[in-house]
Biopython code that builds the backbone (N, CA, C, O; Angstrom):
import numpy as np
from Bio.PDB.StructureBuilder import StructureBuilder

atoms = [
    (1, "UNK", "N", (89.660, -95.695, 156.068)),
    (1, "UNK", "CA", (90.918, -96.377, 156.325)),
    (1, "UNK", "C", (91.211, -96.458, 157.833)),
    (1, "UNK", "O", (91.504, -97.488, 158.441)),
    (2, "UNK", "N", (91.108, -95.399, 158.273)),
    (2, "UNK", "CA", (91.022, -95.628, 159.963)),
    (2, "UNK", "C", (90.616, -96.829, 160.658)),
    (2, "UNK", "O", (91.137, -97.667, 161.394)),
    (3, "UNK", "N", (89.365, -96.566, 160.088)),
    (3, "UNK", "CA", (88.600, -98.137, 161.083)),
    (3, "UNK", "C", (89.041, -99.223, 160.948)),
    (3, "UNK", "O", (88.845, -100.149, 161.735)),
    (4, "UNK", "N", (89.819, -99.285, 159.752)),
    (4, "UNK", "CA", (90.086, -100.517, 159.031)),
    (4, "UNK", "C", (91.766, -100.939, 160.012)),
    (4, "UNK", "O", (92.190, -102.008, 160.450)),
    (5, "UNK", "N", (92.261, -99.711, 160.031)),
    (5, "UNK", "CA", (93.002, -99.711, 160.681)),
    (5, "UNK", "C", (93.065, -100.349, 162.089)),
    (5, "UNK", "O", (93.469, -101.483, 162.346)),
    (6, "UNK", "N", (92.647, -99.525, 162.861)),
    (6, "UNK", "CA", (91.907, -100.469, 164.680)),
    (6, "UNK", "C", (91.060, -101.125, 164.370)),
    (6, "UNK", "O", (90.548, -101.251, 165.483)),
    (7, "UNK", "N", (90.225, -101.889, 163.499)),
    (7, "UNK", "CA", (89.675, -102.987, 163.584)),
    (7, "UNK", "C", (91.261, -103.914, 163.585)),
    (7, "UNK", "O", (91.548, -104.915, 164.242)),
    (8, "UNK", "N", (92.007, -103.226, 162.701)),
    (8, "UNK", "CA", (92.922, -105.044, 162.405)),
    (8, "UNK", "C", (94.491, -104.483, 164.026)),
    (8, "UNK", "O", (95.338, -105.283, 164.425)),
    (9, "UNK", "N", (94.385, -103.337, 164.426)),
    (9, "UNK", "CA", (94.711, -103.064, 165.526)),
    (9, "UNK", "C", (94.620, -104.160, 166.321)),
    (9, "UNK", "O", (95.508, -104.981, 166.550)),
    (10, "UNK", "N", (93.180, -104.130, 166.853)),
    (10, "UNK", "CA", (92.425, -104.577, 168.307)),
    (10, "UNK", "C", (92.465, -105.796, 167.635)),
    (10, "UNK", "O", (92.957, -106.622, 168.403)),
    (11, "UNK", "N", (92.162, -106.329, 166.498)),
    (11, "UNK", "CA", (92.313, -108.141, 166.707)),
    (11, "UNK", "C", (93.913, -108.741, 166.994)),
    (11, "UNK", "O", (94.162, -109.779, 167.608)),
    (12, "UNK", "N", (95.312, -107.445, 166.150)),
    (12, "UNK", "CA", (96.136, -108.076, 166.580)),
    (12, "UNK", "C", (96.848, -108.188, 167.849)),
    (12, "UNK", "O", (97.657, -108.998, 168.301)),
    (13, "UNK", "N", (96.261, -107.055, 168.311)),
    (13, "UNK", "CA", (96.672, -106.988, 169.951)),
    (13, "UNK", "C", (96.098, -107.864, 170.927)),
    (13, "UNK", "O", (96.967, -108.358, 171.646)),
    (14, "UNK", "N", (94.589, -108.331, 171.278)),
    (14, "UNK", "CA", (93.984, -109.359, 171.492)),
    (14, "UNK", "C", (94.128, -110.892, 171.231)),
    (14, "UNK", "O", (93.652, -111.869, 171.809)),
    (15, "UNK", "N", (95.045, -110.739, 170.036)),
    (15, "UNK", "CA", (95.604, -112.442, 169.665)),
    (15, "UNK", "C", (96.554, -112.275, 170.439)),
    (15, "UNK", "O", (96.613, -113.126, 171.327)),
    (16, "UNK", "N", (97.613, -111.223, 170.457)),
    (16, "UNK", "CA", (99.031, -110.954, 170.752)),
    (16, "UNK", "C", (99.202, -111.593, 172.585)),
    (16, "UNK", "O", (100.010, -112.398, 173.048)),
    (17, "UNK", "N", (97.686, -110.562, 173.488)),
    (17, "UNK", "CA", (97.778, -110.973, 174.606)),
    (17, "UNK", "C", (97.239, -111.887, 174.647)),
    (17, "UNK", "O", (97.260, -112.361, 175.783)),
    (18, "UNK", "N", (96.508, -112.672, 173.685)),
    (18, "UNK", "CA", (95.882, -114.344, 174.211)),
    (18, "UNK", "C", (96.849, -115.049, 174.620)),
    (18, "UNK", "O", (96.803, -115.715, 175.655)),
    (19, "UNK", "N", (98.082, -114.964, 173.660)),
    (19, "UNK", "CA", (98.972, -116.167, 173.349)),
    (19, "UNK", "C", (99.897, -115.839, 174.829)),
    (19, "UNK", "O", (100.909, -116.479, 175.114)),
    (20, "UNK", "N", (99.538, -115.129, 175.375)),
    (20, "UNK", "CA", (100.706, -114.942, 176.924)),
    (20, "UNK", "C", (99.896, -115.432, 177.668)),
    (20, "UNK", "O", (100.286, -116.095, 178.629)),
    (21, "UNK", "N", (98.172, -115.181, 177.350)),
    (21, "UNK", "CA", (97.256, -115.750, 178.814)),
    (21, "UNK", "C", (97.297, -116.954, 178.625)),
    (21, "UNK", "O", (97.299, -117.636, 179.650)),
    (22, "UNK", "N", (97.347, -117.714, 177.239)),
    (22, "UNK", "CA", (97.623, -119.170, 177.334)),
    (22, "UNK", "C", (98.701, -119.699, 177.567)),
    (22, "UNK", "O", (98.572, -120.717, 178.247)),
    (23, "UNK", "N", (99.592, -119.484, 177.331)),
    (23, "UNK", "CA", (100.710, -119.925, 178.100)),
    (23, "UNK", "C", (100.728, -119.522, 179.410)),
    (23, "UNK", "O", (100.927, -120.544, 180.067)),
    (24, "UNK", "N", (100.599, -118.308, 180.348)),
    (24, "UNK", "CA", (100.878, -118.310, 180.880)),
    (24, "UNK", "C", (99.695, -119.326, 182.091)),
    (24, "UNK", "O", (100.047, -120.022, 183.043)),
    (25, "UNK", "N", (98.267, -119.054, 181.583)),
    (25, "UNK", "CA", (96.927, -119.467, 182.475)),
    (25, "UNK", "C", (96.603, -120.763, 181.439)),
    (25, "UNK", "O", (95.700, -121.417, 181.960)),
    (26, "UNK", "N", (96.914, -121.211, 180.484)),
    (26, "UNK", "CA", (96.150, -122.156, 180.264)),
    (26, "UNK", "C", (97.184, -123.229, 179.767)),
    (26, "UNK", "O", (96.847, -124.051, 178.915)),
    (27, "UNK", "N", (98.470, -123.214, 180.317)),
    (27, "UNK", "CA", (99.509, -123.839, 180.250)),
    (27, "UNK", "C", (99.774, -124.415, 178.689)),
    (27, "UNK", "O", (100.278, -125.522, 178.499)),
    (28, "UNK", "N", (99.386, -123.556, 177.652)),
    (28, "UNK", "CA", (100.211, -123.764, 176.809)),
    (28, "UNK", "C", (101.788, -123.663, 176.396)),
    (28, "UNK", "O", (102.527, -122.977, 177.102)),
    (29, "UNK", "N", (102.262, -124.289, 175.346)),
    (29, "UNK", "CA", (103.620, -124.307, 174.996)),
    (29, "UNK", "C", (104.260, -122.993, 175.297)),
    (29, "UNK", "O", (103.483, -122.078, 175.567)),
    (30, "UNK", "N", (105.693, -122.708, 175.297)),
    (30, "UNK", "CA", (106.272, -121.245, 175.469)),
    (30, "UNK", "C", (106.556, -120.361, 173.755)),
    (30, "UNK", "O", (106.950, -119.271, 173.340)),
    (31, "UNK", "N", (105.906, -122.056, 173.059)),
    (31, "UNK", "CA", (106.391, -121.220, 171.965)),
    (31, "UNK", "C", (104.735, -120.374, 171.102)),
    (31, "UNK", "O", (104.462, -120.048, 169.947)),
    (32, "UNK", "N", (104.048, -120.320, 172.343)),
    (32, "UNK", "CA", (102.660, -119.470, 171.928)),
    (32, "UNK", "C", (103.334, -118.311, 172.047)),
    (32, "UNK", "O", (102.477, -117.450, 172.243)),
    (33, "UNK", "N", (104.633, -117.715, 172.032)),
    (33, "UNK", "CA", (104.956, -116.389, 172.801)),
    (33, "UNK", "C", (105.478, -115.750, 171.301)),
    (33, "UNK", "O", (105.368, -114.560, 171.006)),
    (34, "UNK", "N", (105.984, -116.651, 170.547)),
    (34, "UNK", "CA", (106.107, -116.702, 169.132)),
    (34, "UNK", "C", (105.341, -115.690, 168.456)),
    (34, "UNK", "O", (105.722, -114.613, 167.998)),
    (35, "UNK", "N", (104.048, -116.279, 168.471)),
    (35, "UNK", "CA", (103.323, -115.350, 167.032)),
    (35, "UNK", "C", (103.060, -114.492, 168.165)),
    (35, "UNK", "O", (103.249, -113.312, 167.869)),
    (36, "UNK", "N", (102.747, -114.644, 169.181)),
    (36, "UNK", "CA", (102.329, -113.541, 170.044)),
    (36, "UNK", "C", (102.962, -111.942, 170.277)),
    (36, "UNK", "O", (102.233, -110.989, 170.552)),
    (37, "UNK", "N", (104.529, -111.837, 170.105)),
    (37, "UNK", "CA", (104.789, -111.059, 170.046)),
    (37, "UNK", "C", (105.053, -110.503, 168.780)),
    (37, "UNK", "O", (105.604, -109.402, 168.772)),
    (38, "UNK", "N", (104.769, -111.047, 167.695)),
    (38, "UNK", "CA", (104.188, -110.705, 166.353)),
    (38, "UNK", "C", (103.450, -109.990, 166.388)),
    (38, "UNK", "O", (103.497, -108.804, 166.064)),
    (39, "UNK", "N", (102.185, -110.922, 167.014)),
    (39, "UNK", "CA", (101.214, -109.879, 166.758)),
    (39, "UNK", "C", (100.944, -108.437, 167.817)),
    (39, "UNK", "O", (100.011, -107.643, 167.696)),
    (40, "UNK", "N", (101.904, -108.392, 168.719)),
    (40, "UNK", "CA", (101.674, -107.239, 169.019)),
    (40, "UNK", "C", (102.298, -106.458, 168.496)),
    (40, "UNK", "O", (102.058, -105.253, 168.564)),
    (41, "UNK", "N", (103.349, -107.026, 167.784)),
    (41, "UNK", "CA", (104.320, -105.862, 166.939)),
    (41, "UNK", "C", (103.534, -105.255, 165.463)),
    (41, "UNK", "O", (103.599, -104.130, 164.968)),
    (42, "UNK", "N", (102.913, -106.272, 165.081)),
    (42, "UNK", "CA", (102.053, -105.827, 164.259)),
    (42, "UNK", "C", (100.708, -104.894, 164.671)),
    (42, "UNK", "O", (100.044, -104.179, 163.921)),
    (43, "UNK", "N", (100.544, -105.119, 165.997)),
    (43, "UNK", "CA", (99.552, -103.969, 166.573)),
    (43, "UNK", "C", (99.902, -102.538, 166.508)),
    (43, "UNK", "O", (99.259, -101.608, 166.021)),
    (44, "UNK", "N", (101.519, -102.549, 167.339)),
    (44, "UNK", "CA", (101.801, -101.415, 167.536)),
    (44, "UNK", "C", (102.533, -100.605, 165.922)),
    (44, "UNK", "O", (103.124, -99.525, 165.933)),
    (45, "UNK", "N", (102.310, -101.382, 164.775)),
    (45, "UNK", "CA", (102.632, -100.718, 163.093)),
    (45, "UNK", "C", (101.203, -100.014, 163.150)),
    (45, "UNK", "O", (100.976, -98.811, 163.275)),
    (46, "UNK", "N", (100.118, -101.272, 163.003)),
    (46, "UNK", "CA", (99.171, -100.721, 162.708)),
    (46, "UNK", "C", (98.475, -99.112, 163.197)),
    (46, "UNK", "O", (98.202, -98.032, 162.675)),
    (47, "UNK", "N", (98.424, -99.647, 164.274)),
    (47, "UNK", "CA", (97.794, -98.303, 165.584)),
    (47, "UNK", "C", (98.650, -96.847, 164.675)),
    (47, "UNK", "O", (98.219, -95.886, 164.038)),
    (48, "UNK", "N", (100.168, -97.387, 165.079)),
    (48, "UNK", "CA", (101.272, -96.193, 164.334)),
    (48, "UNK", "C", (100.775, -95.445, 163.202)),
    (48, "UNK", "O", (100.963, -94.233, 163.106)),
    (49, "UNK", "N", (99.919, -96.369, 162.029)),
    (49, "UNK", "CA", (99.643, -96.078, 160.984)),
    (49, "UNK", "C", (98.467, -95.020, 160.619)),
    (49, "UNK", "O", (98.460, -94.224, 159.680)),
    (50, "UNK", "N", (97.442, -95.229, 161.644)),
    (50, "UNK", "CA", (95.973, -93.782, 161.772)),
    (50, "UNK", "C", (96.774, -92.492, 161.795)),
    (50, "UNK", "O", (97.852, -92.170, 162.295)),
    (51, "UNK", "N", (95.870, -91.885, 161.084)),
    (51, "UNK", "CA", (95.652, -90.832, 160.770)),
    (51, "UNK", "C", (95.429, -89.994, 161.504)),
    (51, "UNK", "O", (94.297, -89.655, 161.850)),
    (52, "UNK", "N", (96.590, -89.451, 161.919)),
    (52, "UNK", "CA", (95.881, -88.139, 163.841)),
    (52, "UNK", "C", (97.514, -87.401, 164.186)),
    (52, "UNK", "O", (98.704, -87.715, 164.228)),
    (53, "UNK", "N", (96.805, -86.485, 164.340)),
    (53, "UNK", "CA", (98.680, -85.430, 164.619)),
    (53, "UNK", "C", (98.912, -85.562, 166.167)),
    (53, "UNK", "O", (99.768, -84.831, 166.666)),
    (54, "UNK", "N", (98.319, -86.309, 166.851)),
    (54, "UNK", "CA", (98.111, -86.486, 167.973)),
    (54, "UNK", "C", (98.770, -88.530, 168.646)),
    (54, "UNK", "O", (98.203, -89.252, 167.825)),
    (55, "UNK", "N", (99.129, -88.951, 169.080)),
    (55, "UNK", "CA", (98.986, -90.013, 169.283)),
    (55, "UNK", "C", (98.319, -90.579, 169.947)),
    (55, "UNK", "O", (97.665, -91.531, 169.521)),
    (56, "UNK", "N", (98.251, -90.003, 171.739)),
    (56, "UNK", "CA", (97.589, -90.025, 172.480)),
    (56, "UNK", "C", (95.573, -89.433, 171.975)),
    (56, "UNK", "O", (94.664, -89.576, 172.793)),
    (57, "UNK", "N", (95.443, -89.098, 171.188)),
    (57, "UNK", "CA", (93.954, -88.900, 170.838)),
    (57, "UNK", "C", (94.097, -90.122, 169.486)),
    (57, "UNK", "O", (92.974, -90.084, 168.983)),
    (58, "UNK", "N", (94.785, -90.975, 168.828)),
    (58, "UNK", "CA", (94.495, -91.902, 168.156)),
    (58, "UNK", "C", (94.414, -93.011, 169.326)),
    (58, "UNK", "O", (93.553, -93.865, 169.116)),
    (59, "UNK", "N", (95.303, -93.186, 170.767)),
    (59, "UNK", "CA", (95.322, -94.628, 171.313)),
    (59, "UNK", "C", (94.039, -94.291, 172.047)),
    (59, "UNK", "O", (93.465, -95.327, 172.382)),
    (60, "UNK", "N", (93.414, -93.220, 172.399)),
    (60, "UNK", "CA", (91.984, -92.796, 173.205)),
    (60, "UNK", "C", (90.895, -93.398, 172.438)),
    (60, "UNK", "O", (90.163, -94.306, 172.831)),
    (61, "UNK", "N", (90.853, -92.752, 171.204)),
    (61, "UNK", "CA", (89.534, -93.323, 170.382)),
    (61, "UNK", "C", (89.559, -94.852, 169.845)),
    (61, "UNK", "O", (88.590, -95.485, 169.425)),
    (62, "UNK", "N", (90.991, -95.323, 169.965)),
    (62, "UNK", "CA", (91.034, -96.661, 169.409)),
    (62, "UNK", "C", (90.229, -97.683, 170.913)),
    (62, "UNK", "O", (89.718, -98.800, 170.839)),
    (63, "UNK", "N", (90.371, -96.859, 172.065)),
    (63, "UNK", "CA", (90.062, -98.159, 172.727)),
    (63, "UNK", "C", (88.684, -98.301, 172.815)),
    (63, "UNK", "O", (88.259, -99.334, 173.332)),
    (64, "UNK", "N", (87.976, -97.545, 172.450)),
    (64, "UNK", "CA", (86.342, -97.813, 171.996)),
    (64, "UNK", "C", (85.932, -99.207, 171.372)),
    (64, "UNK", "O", (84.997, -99.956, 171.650)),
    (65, "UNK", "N", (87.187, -99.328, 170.208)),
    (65, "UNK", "CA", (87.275, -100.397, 169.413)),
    (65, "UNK", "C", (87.666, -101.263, 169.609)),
    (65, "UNK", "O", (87.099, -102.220, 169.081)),
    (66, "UNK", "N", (88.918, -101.557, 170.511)),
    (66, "UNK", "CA", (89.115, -102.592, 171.460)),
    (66, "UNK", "C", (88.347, -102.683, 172.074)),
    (66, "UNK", "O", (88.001, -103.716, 171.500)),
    (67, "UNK", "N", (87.259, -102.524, 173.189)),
    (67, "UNK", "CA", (86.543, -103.275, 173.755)),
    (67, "UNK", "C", (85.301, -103.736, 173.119)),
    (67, "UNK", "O", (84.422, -104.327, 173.747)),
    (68, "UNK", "N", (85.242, -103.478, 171.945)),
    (68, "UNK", "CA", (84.063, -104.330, 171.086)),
    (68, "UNK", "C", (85.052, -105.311, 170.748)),
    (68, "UNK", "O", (84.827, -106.504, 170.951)),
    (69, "UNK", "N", (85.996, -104.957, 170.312)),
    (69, "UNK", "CA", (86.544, -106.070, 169.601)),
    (69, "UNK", "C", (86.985, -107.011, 170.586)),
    (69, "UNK", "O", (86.963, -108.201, 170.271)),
    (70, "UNK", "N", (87.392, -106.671, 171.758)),
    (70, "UNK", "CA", (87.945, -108.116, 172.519)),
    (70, "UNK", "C", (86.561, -108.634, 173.101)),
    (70, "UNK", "O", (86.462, -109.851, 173.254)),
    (71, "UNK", "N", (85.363, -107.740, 173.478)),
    (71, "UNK", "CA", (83.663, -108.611, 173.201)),
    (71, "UNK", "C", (83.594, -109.861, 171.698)),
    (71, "UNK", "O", (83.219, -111.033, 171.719)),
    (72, "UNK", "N", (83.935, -109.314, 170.922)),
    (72, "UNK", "CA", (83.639, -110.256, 169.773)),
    (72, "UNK", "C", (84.907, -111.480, 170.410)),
    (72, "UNK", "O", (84.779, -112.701, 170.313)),
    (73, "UNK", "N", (85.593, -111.062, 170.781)),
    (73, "UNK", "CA", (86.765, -112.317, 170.902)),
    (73, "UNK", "C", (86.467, -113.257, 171.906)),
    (73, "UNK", "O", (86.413, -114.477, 171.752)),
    (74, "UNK", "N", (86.250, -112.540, 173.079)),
    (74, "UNK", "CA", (85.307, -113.308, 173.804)),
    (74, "UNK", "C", (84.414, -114.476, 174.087)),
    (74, "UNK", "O", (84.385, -115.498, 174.772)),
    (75, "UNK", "N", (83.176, -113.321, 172.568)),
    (75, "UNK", "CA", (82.148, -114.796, 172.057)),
    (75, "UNK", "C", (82.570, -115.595, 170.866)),
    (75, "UNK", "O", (82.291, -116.783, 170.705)),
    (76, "UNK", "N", (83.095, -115.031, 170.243)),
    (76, "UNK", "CA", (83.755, -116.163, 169.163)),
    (76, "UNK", "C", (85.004, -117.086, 169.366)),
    (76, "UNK", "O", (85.268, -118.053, 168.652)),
    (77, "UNK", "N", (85.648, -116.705, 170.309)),
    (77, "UNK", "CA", (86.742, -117.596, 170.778)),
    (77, "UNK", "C", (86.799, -118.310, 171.944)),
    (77, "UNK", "O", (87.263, -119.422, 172.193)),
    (78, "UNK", "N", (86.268, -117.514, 172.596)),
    (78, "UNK", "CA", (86.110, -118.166, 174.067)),
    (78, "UNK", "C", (84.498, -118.301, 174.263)),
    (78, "UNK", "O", (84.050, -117.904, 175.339)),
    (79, "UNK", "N", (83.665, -118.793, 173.375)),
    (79, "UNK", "CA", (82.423, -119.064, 173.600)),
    (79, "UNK", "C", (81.230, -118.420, 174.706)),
    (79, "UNK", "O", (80.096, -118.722, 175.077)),
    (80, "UNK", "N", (81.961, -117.645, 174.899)),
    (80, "UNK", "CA", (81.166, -116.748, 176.205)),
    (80, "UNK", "C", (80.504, -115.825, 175.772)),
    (80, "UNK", "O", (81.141, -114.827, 175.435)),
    (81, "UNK", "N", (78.834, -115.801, 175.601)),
    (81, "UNK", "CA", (78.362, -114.790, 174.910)),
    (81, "UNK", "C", (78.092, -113.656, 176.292)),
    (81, "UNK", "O", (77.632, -113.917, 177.403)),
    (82, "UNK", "N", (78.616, -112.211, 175.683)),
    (82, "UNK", "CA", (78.333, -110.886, 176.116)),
    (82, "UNK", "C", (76.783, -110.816, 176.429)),
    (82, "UNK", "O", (75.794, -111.224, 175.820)),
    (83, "UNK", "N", (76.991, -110.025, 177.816)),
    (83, "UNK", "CA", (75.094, -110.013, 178.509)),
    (83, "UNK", "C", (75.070, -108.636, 177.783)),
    (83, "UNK", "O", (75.734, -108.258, 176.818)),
    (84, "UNK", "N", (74.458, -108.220, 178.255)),
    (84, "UNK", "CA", (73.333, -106.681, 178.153)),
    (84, "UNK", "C", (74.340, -106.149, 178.489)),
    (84, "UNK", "O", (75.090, -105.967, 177.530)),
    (85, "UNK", "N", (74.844, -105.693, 179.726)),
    (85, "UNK", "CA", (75.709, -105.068, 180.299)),
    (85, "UNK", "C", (77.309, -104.939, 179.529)),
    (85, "UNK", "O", (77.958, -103.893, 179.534)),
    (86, "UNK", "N", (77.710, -106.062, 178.969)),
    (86, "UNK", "CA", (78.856, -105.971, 178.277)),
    (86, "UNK", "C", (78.155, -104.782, 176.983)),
    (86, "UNK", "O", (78.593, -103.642, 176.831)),
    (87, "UNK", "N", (77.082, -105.350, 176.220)),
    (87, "UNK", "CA", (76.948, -104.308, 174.815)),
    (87, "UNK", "C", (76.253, -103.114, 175.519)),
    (87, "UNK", "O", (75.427, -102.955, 174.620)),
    (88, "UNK", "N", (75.996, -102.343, 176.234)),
    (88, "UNK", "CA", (75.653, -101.394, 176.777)),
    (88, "UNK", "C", (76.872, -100.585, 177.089)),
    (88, "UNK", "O", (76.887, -99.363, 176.944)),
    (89, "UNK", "N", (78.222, -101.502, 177.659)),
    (89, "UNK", "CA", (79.363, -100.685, 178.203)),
    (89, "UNK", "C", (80.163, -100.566, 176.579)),
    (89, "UNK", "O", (80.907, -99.587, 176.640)),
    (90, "UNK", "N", (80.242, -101.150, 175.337)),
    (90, "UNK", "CA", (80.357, -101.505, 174.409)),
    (90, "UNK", "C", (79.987, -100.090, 173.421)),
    (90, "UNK", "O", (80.745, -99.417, 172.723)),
    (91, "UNK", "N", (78.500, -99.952, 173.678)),
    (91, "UNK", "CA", (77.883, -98.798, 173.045)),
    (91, "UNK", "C", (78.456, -97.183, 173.447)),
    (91, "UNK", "O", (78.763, -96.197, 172.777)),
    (92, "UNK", "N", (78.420, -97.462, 174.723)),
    (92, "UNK", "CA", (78.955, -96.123, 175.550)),
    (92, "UNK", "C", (80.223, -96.330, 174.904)),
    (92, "UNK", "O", (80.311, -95.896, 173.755)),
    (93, "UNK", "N", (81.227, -96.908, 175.408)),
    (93, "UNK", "CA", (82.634, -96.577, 174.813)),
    (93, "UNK", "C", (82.927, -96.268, 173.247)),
    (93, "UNK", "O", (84.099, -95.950, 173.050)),
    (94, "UNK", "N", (82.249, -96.292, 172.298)),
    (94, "UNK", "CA", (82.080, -96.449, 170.728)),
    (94, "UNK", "C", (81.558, -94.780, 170.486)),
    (94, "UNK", "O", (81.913, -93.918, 169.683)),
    (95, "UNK", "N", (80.642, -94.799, 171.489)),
    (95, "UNK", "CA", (80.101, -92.911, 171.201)),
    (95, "UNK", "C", (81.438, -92.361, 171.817)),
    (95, "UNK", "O", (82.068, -91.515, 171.182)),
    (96, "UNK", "N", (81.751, -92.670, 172.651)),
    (96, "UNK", "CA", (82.896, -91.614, 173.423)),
    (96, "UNK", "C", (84.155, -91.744, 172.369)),
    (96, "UNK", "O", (84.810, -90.776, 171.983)),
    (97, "UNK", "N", (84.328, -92.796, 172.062)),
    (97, "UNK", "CA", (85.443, -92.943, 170.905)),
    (97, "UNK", "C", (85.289, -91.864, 169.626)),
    (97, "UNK", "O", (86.287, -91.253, 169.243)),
    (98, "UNK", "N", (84.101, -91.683, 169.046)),
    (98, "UNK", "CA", (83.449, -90.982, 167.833)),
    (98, "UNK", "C", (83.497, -89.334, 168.815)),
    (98, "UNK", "O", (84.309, -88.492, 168.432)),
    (99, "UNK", "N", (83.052, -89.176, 169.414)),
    (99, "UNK", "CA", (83.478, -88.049, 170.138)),
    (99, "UNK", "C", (84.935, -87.275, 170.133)),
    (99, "UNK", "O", (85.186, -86.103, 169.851)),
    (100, "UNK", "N", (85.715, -88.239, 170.505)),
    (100, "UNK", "CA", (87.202, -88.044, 170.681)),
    (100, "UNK", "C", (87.751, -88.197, 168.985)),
    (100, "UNK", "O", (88.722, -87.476, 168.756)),
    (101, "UNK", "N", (87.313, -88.946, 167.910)),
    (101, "UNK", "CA", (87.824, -89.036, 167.369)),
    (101, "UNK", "C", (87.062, -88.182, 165.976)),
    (101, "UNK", "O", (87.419, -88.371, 164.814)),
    (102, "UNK", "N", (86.037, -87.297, 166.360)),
    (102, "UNK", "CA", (85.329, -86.973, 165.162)),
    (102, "UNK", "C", (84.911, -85.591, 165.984)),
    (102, "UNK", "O", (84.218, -84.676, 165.538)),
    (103, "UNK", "N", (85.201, -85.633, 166.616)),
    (103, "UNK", "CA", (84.892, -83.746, 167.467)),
    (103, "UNK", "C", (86.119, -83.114, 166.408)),
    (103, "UNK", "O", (87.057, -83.646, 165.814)),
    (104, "UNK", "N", (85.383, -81.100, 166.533)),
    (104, "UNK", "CA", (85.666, -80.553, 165.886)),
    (104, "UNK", "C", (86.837, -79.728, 166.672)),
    (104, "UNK", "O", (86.640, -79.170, 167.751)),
    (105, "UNK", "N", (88.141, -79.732, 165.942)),
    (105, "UNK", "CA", (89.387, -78.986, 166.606)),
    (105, "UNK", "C", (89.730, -77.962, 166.078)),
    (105, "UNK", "O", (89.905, -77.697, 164.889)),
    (106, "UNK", "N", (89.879, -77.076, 167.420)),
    (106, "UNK", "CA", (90.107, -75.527, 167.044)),
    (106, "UNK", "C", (91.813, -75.687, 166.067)),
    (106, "UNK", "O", (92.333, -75.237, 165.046)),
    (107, "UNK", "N", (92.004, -76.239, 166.731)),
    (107, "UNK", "CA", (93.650, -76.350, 166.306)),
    (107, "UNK", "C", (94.993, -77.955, 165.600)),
    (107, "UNK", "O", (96.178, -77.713, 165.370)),
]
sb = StructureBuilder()
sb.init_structure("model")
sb.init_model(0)
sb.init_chain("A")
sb.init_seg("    ")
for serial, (resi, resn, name, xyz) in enumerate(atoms, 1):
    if name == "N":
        sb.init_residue(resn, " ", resi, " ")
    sb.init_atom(name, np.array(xyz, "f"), 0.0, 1.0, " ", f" {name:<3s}", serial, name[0])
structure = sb.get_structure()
């Protein structure tokens, strides 16, 4: 349930800030600001919703998942396929996430 969780996290937060970079950089309408702050409100339920007595160690391990996920947004939305270097920095952040979020606590 977690993953499921910051997977639908990081896509709604990533739509949430598209809709400000387009309006604000790609001169779309003001009313992109609309679903946009939807969807960050729906980011910040979701995120709320993981499983962690901690908050700050749920928003740590989630951003592993945000930066794959705004990579996928990237190439699927903005047609820009990720080099080597993007899935390499991609891989690293995903172990460090599983680290932070699957290490064993004394307490």
């Amino acid at each position: 349930m977690t993953a499921l969780l910051y997977i639908g996290a990081a896509l709604a937060e990533i739509a949430g800030c598209f809709a400000f970079w387009a309006w604000l950089r790609l001169g779309k309408s003001v009313l992109w600001l609309i679903p946009g702050i939807a969807s960050l409100i729906l980011f910040a339920w979701l995120l709320a919703r993981v499983d962690s007595a901690a908050a700050g160690r749920a928003y740590a391990a989630y951003g592993g998942v945000y930066i794959c996920a705004s990579l996928l947004w990237l190439w699927g939305v903005e047609g820009v396929r990720p080099d080597r270097w993007d899935v390499a920095g991609a891989v690293l952040c995903l172990i460090g996430a599983s680290v932070i979020l699957l290490g064993p606590r004394t307490a």
